[in-house]
C-alpha atoms as an extended CHARMM CRD file, in Angstrom:
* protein
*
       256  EXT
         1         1  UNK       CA            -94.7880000000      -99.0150000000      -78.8020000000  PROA      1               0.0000000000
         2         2  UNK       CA            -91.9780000000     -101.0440000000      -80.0040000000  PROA      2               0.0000000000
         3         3  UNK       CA            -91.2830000000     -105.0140000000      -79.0040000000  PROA      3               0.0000000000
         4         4  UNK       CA            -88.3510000000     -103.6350000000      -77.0410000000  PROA      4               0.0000000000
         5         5  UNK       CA            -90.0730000000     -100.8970000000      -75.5370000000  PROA      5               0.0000000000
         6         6  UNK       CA            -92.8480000000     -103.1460000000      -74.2170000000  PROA      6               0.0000000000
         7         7  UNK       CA            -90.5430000000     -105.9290000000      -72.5660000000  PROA      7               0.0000000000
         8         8  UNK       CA            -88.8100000000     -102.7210000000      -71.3420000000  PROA      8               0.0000000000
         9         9  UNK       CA            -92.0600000000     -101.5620000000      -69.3500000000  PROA      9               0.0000000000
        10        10  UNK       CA            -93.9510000000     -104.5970000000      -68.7990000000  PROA      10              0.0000000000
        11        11  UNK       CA            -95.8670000000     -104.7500000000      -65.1720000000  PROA      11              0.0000000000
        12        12  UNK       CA            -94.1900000000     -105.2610000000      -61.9310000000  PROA      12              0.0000000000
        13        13  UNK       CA            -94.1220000000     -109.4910000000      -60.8670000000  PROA      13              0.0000000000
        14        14  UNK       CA            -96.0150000000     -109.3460000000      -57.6700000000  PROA      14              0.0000000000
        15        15  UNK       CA            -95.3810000000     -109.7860000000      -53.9100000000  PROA      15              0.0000000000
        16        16  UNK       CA            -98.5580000000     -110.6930000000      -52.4730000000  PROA      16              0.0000000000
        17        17  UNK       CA            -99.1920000000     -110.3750000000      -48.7370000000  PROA      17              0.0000000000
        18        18  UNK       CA           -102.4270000000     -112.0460000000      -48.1060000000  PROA      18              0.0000000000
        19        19  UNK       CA           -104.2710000000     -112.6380000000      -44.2700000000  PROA      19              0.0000000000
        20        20  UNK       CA           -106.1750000000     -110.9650000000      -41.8900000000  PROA      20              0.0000000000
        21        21  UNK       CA           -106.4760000000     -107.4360000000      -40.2180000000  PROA      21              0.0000000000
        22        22  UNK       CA           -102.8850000000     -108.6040000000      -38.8970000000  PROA      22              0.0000000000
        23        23  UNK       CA           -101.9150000000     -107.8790000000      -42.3120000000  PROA      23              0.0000000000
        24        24  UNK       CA           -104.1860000000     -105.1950000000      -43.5410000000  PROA      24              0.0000000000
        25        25  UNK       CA           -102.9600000000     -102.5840000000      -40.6280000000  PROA      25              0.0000000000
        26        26  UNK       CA            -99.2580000000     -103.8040000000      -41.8810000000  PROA      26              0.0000000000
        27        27  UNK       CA            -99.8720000000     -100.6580000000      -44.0740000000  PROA      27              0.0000000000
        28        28  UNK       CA           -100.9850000000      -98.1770000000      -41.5430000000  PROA      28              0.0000000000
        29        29  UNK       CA            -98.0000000000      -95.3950000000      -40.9710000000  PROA      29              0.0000000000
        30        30  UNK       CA            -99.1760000000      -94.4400000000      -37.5280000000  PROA      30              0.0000000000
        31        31  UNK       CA            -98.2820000000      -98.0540000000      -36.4670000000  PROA      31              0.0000000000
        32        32  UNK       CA            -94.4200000000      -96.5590000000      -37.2130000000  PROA      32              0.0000000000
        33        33  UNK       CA            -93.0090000000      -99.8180000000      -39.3570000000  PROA      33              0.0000000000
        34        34  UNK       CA            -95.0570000000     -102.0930000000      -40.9230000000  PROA      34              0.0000000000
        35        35  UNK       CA            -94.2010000000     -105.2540000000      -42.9340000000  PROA      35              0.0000000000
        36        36  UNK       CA            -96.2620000000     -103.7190000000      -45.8560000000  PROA      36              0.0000000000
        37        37  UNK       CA            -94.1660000000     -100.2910000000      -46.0320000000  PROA      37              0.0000000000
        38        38  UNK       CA            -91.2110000000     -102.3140000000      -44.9490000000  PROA      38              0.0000000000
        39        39  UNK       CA            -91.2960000000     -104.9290000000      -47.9460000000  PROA      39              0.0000000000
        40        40  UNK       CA            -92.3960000000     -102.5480000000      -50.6570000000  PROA      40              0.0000000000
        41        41  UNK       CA            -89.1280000000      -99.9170000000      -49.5920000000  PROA      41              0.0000000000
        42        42  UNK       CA            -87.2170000000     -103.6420000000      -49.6350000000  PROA      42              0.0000000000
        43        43  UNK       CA            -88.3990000000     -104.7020000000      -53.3820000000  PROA      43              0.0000000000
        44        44  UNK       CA            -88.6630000000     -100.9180000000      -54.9900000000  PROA      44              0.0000000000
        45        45  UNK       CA            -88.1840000000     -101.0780000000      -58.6670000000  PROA      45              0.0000000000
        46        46  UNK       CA            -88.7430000000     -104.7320000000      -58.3980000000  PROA      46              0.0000000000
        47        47  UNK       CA            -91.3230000000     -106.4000000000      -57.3250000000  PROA      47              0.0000000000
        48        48  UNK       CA            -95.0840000000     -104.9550000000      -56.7610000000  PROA      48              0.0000000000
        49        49  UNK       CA            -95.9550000000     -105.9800000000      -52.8790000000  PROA      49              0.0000000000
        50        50  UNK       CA            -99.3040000000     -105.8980000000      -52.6400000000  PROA      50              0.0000000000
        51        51  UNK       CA           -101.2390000000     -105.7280000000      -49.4400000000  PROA      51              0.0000000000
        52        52  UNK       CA           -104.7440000000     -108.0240000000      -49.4870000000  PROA      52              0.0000000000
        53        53  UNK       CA           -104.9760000000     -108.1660000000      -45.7120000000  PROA      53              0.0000000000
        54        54  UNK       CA           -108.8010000000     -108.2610000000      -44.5490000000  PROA      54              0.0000000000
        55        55  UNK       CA           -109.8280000000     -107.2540000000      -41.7370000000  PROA      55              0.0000000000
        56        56  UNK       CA           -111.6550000000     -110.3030000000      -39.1240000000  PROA      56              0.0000000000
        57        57  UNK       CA           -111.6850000000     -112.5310000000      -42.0860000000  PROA      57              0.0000000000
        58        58  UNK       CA           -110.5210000000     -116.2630000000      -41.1020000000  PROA      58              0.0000000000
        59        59  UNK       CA           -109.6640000000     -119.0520000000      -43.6100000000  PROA      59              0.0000000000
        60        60  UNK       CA           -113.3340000000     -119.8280000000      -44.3460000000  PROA      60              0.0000000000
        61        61  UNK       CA           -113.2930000000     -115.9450000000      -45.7710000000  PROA      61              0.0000000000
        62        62  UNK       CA           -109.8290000000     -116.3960000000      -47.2100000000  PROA      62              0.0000000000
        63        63  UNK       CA           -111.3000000000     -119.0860000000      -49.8000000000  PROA      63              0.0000000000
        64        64  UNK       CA           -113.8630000000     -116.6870000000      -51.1330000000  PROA      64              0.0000000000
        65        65  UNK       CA           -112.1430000000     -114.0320000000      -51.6900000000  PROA      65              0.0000000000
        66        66  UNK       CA           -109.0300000000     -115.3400000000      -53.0660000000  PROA      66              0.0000000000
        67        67  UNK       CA           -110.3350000000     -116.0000000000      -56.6920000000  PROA      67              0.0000000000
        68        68  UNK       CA           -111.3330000000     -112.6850000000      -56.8780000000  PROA      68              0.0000000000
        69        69  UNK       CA           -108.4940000000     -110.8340000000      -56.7190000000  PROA      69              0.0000000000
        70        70  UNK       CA           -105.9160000000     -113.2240000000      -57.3820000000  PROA      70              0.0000000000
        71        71  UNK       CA           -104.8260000000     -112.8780000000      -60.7380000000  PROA      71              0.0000000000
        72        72  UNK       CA           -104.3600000000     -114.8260000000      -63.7330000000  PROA      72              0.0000000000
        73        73  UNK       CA           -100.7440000000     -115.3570000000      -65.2780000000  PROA      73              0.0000000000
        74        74  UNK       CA           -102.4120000000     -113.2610000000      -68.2490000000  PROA      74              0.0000000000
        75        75  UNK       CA           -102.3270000000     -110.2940000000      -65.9110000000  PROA      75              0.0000000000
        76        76  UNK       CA            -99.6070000000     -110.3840000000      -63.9760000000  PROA      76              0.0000000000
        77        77  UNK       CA            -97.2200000000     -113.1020000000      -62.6500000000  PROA      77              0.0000000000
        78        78  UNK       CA            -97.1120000000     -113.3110000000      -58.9130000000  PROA      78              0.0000000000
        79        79  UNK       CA            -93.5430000000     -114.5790000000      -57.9720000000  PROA      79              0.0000000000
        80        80  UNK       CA            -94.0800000000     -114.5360000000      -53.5450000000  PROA      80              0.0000000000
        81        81  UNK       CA            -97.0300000000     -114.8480000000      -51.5430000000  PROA      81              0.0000000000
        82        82  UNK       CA            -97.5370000000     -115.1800000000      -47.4750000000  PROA      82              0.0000000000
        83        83  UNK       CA           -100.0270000000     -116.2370000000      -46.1660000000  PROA      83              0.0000000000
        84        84  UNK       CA           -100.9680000000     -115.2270000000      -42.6820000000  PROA      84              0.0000000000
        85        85  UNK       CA           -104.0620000000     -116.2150000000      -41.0590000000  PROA      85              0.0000000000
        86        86  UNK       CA           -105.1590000000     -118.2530000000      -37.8120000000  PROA      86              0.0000000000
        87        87  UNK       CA           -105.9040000000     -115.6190000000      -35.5310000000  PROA      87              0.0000000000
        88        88  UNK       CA           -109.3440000000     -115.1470000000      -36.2380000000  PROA      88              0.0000000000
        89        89  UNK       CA           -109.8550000000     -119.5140000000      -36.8880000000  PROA      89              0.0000000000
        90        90  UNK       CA           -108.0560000000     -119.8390000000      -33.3600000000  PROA      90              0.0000000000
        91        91  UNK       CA           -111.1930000000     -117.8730000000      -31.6560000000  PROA      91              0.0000000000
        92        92  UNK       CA           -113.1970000000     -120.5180000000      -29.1380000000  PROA      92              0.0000000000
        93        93  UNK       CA           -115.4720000000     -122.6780000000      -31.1730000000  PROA      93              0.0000000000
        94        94  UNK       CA           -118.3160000000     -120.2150000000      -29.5390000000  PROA      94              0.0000000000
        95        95  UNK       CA           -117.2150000000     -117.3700000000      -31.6360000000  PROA      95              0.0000000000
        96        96  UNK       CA           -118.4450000000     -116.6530000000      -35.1540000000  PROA      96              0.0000000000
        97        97  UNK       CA           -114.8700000000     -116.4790000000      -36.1430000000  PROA      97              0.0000000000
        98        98  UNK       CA           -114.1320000000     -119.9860000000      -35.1520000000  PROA      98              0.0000000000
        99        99  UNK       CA           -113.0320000000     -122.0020000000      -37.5850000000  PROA      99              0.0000000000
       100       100  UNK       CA           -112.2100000000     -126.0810000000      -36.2790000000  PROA      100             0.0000000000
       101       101  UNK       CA           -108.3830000000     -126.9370000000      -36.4170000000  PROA      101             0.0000000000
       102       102  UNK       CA           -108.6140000000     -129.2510000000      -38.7840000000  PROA      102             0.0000000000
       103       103  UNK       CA           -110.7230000000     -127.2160000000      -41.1580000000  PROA      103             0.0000000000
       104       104  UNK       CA           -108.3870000000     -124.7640000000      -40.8570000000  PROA      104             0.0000000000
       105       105  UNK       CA           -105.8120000000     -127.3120000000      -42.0780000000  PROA      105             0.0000000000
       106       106  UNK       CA           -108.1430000000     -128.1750000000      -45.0960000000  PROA      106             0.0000000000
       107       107  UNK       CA           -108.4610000000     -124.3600000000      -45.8570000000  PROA      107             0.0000000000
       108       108  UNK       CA           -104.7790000000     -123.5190000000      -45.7320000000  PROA      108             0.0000000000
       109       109  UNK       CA           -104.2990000000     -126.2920000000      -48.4180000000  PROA      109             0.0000000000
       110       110  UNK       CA           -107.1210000000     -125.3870000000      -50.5910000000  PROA      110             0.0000000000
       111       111  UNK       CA           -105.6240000000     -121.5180000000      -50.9190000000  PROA      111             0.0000000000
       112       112  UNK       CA           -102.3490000000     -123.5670000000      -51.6900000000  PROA      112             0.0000000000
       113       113  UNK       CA           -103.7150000000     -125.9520000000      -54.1240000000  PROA      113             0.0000000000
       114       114  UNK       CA           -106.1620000000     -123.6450000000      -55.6310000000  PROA      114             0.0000000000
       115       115  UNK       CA           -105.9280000000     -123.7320000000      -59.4300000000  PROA      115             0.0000000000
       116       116  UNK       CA           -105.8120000000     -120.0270000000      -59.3210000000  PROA      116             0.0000000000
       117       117  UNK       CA           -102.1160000000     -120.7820000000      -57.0990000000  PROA      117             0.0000000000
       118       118  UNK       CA           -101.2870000000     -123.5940000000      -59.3180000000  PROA      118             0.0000000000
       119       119  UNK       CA           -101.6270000000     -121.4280000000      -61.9280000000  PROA      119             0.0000000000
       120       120  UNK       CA            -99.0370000000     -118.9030000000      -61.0550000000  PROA      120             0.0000000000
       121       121  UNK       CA            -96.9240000000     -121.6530000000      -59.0790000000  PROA      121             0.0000000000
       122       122  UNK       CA            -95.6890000000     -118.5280000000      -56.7220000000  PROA      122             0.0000000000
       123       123  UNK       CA            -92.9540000000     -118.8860000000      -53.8820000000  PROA      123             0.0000000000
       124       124  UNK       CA            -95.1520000000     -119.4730000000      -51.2120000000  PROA      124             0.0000000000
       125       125  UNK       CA            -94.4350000000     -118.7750000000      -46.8600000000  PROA      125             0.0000000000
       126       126  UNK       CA            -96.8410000000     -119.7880000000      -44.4980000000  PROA      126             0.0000000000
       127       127  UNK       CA            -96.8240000000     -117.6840000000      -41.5430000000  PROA      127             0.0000000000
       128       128  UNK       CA            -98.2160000000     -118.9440000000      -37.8350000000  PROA      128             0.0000000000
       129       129  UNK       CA           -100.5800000000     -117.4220000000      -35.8690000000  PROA      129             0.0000000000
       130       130  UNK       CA            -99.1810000000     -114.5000000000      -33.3450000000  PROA      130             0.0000000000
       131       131  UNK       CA            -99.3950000000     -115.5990000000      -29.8660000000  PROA      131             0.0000000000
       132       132  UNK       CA           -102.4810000000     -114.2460000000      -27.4260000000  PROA      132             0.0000000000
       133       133  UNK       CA           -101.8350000000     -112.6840000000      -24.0240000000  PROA      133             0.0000000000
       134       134  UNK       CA           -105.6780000000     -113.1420000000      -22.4650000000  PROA      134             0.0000000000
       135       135  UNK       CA           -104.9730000000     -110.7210000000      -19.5500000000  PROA      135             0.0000000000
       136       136  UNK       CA           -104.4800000000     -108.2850000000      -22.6060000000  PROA      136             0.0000000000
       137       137  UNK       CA           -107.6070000000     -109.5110000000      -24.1540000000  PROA      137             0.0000000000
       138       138  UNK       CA           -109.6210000000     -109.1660000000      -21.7150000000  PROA      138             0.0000000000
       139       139  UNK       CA           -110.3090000000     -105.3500000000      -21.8960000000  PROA      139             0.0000000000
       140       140  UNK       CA           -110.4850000000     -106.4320000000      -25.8580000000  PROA      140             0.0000000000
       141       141  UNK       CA           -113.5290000000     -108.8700000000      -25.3550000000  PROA      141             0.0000000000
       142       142  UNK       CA           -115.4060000000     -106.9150000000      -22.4750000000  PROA      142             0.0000000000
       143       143  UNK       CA           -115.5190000000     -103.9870000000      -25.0670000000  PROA      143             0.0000000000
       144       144  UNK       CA           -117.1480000000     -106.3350000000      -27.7950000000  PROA      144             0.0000000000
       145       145  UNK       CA           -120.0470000000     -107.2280000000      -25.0410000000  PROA      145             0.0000000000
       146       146  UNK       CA           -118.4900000000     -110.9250000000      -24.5950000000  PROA      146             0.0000000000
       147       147  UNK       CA           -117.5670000000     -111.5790000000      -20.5870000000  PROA      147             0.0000000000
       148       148  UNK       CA           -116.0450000000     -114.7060000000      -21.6660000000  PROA      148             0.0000000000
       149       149  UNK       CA           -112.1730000000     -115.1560000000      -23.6790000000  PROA      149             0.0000000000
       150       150  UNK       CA           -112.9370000000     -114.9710000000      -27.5140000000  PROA      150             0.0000000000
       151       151  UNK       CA           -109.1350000000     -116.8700000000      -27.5900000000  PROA      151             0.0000000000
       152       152  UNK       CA           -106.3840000000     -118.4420000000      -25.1400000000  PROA      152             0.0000000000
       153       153  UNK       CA           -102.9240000000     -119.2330000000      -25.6840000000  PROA      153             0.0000000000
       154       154  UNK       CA           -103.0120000000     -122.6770000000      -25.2250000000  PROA      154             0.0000000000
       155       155  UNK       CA           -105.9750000000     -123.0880000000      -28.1000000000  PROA      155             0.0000000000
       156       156  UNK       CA           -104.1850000000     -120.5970000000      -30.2950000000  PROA      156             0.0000000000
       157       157  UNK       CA           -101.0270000000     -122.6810000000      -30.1780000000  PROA      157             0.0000000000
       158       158  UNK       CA           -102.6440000000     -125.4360000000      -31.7490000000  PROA      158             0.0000000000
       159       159  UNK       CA           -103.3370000000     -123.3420000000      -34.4390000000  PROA      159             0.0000000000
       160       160  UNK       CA            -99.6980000000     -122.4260000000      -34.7880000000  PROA      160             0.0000000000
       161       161  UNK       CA            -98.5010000000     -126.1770000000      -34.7540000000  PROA      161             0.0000000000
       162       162  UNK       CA           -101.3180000000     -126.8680000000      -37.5440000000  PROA      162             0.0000000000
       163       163  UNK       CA            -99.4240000000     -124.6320000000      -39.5320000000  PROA      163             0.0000000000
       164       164  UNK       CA            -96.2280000000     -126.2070000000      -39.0700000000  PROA      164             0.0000000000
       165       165  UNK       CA            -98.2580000000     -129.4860000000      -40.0200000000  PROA      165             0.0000000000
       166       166  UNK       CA            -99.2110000000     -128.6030000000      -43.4340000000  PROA      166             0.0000000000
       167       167  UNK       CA            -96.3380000000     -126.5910000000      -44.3800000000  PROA      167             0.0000000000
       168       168  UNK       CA            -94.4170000000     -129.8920000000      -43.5790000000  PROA      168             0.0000000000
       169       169  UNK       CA            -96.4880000000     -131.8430000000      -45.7120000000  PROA      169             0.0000000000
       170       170  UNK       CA            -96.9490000000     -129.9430000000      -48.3980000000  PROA      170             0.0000000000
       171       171  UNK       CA            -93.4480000000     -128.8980000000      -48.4830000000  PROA      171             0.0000000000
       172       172  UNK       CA            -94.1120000000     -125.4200000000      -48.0850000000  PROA      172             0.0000000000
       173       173  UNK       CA            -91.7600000000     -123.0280000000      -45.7730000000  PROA      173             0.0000000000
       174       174  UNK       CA            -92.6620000000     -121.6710000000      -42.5910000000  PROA      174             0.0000000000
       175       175  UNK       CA            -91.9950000000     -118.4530000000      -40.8470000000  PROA      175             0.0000000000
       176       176  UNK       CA            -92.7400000000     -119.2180000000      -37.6400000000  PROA      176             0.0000000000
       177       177  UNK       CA            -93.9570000000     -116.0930000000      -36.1570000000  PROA      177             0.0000000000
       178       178  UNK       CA            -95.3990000000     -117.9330000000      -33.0530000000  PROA      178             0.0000000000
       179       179  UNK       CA            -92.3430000000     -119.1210000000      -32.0340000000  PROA      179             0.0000000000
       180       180  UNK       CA            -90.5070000000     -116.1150000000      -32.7300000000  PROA      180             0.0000000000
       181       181  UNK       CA            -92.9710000000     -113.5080000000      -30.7780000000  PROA      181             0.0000000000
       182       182  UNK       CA            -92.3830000000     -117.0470000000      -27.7280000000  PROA      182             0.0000000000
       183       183  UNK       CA            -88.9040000000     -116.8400000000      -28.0650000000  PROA      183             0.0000000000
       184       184  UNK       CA            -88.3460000000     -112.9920000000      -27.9740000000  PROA      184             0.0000000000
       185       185  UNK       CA            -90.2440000000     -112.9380000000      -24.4090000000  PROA      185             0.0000000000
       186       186  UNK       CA            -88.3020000000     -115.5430000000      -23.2800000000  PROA      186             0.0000000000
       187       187  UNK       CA            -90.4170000000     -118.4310000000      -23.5410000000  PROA      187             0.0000000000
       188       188  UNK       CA            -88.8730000000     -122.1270000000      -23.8510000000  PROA      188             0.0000000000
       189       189  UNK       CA            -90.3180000000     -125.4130000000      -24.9750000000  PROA      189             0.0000000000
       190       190  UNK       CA            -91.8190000000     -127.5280000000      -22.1530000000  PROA      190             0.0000000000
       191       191  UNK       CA            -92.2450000000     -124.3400000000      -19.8990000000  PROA      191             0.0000000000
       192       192  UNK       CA            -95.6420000000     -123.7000000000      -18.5470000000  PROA      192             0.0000000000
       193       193  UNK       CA            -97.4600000000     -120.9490000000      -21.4200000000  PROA      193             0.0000000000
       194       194  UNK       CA            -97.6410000000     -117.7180000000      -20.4700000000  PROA      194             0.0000000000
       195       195  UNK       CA           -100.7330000000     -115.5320000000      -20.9880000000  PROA      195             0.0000000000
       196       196  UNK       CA           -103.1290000000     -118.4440000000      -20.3790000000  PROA      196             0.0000000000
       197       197  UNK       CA           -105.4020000000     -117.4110000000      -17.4740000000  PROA      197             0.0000000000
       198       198  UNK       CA           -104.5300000000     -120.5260000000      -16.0210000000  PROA      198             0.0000000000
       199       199  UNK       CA           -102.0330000000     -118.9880000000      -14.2100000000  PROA      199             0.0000000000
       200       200  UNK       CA           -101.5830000000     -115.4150000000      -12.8400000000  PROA      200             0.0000000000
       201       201  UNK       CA           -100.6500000000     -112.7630000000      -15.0390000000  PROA      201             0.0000000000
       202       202  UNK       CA            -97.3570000000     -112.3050000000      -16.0630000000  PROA      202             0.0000000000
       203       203  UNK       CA            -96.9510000000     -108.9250000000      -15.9790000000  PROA      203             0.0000000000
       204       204  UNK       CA            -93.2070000000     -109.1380000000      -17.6680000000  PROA      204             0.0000000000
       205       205  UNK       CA            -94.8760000000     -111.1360000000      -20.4850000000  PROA      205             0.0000000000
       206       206  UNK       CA            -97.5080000000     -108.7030000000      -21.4000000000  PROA      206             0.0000000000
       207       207  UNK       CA            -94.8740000000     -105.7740000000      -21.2700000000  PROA      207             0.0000000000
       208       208  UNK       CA            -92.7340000000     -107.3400000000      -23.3300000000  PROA      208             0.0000000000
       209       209  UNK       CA            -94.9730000000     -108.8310000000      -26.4450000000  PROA      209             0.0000000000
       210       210  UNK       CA            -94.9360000000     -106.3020000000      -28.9570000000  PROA      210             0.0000000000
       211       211  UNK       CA            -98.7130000000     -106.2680000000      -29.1650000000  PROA      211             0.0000000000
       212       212  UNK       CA           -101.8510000000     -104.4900000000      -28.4250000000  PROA      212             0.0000000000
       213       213  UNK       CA           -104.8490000000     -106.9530000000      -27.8350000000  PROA      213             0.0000000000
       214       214  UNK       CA           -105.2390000000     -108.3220000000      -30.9850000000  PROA      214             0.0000000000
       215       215  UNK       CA           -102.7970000000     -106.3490000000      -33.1110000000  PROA      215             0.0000000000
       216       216  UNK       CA            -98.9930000000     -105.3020000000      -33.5370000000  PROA      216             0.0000000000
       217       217  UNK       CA            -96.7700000000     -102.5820000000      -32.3210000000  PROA      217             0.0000000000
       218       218  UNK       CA            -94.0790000000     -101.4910000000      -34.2670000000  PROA      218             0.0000000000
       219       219  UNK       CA            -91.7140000000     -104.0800000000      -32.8220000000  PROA      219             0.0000000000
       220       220  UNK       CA            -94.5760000000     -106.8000000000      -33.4330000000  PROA      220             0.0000000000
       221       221  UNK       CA            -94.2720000000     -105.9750000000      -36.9820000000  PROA      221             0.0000000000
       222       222  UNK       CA            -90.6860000000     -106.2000000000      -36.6910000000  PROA      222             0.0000000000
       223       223  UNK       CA            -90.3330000000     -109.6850000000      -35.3610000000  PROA      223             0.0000000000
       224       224  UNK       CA            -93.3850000000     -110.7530000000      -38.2220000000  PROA      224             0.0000000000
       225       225  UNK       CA            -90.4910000000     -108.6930000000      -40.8510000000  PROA      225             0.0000000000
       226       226  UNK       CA            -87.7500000000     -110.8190000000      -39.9890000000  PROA      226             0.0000000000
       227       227  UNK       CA            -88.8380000000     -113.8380000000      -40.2620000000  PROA      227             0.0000000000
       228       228  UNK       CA            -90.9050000000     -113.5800000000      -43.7760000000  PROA      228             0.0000000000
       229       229  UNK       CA            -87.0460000000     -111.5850000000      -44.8510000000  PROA      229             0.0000000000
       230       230  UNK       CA            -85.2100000000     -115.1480000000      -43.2490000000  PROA      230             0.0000000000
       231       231  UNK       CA            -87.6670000000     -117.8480000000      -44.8360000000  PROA      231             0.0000000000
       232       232  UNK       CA            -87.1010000000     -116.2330000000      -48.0540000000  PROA      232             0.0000000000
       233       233  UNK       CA            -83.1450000000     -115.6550000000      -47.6080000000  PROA      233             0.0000000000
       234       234  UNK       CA            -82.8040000000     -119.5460000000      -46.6370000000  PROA      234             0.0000000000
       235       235  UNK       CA            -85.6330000000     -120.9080000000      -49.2700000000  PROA      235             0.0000000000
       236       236  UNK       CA            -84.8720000000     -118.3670000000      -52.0760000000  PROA      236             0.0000000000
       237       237  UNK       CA            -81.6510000000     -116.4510000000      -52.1450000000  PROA      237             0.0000000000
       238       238  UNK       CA            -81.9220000000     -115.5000000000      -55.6660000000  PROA      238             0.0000000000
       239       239  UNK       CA            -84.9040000000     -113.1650000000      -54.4870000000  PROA      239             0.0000000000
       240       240  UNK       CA            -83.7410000000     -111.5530000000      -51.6290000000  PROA      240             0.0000000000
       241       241  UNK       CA            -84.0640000000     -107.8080000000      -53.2440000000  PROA      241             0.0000000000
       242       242  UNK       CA            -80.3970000000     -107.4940000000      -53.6260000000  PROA      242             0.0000000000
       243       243  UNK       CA            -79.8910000000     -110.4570000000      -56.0330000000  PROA      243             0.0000000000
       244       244  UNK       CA            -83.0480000000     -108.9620000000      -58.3170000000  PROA      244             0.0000000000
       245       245  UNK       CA            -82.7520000000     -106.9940000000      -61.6850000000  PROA      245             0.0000000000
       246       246  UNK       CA            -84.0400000000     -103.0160000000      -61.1110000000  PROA      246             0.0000000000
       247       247  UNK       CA            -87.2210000000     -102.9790000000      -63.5070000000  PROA      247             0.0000000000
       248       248  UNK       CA            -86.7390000000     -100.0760000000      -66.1230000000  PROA      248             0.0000000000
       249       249  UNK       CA            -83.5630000000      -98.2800000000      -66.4590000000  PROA      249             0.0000000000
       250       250  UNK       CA            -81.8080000000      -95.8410000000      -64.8540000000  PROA      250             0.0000000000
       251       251  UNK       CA            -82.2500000000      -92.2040000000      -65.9860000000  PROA      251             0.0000000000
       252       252  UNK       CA            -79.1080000000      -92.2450000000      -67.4810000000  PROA      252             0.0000000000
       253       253  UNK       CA            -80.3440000000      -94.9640000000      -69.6150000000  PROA      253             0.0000000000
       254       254  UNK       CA            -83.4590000000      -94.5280000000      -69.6420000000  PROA      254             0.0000000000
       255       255  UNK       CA            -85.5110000000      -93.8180000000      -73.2860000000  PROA      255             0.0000000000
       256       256  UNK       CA            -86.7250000000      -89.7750000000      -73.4310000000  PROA      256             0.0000000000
């Protein structure tokens, strides 16, 4: 194959979504939209969006499995990543899942100042937590033998305000998913959190999160969509799919 040929046909730069079962079932087409489908139909013909969403894993997992299927900038050059975990950390510290807030921290940096990231220096969005409705949970827990919450709001929205922390130190954007599942149910700063079980169940609030237990409906993944699609329209124009080159030519042009 010829010089040009090969820079004509070289891989795909990657899109890598990385996180939790959040992010794993992102792929699933009985869900309806997904941010997996959704981003791949976005970036067609030019960027690969990969999904490495696993299942239950929290940060502590996240650590040692990134170096394994990250790759090197021999392989492939990974241009975005998200990174989306905290709902697994954000279980009470009784919970196998638990991971301590500021551990967490410490875990979200390490992924971001892993040599294996420095390496590829990619765009990089941190994503918070989704909020937890624990009148929804409940069913959730009772059917995994536990009597007692495996999370609450009000501990899960520390988790999402950790990730605000170290995106702010480390200079790294935010998509605030958190905020924007709060926001879309009509939650305001300063207002007493819904979903806690400190207060009676808010049966407006657990009709209108776009969730099941745990995971997203179709709207869910909508909400998660738009704001990885804003943080990189405000921190990267130039790779909002529109402003990209289409990798290999049309048929027209295209060598036969």
């Amino acid at each position: 194959m010829s010089d040009e040929s090969e820079a004509l046909y070289k891989p795909y730069d990657q899109f890598i979504l990385f996180g939790d079962s959040i992010t794993q079932q992102s792929s699933n087409p009985e869900t309806g939209f997904g941010i997996h489908g959704a981003l791949q139909n976005d970036y067609i013909r030019h960027l690969d969006v990969i999904n490495r969403g696993f299942s239950g894993y929290n940060t502590a997992h996240a650590l040692k499995v990134f170096p394994k299927f990250f790759p090197t900038p021999e392989r492939a050059t990974v241009r975005i990543m998200v990174i989306f975990f905290g709902a697994n950390d954000a279980c009470v510290p009784s919970s196998a899942q638990h991971v301590p807030l500021d551990v967490y921290k410490e875990n979200l940096k390490t992924i971001i100042q892993h040599p294996a990231t420095v390496a590829q220096n990619p765009r990089i969005v941190l994503l918070t937590p989704t909020p937890v409705d624990q009148y929804q949970l409940q069913g959730f827990d009772e059917s995994k033998g536990s009597p007692h919450p495996s999370r609450t709001a009000s501990h899960t929205k520390l988790y999402a305000e950790a990730v605000r922390e170290v995106g702010s130190s480390l200079g790294v954007p935010v998509a605030d998913v958190w905020s924007a599942f709060m926001s879309a149910v009509g939650w305001k700063e300063g207002e007493t959190l819904p979903g806690s079980r400190d207060l009676p169940e808010i049966k407006t609030f657990r009709d209108s999160l776009p969730m099941v237990c745990l995971h997203l409906t179709a709207d869910g993944y909508q909400v998660v969509y738009d704001t990885i699609t804003e943080a990189i329209r405000v921190n990267w124009p130039d790779q909002q799919p529109a402003q990209l080159r289409m990798i290999h030519p049309g048929w027209l042009d295209a060598p036969k």
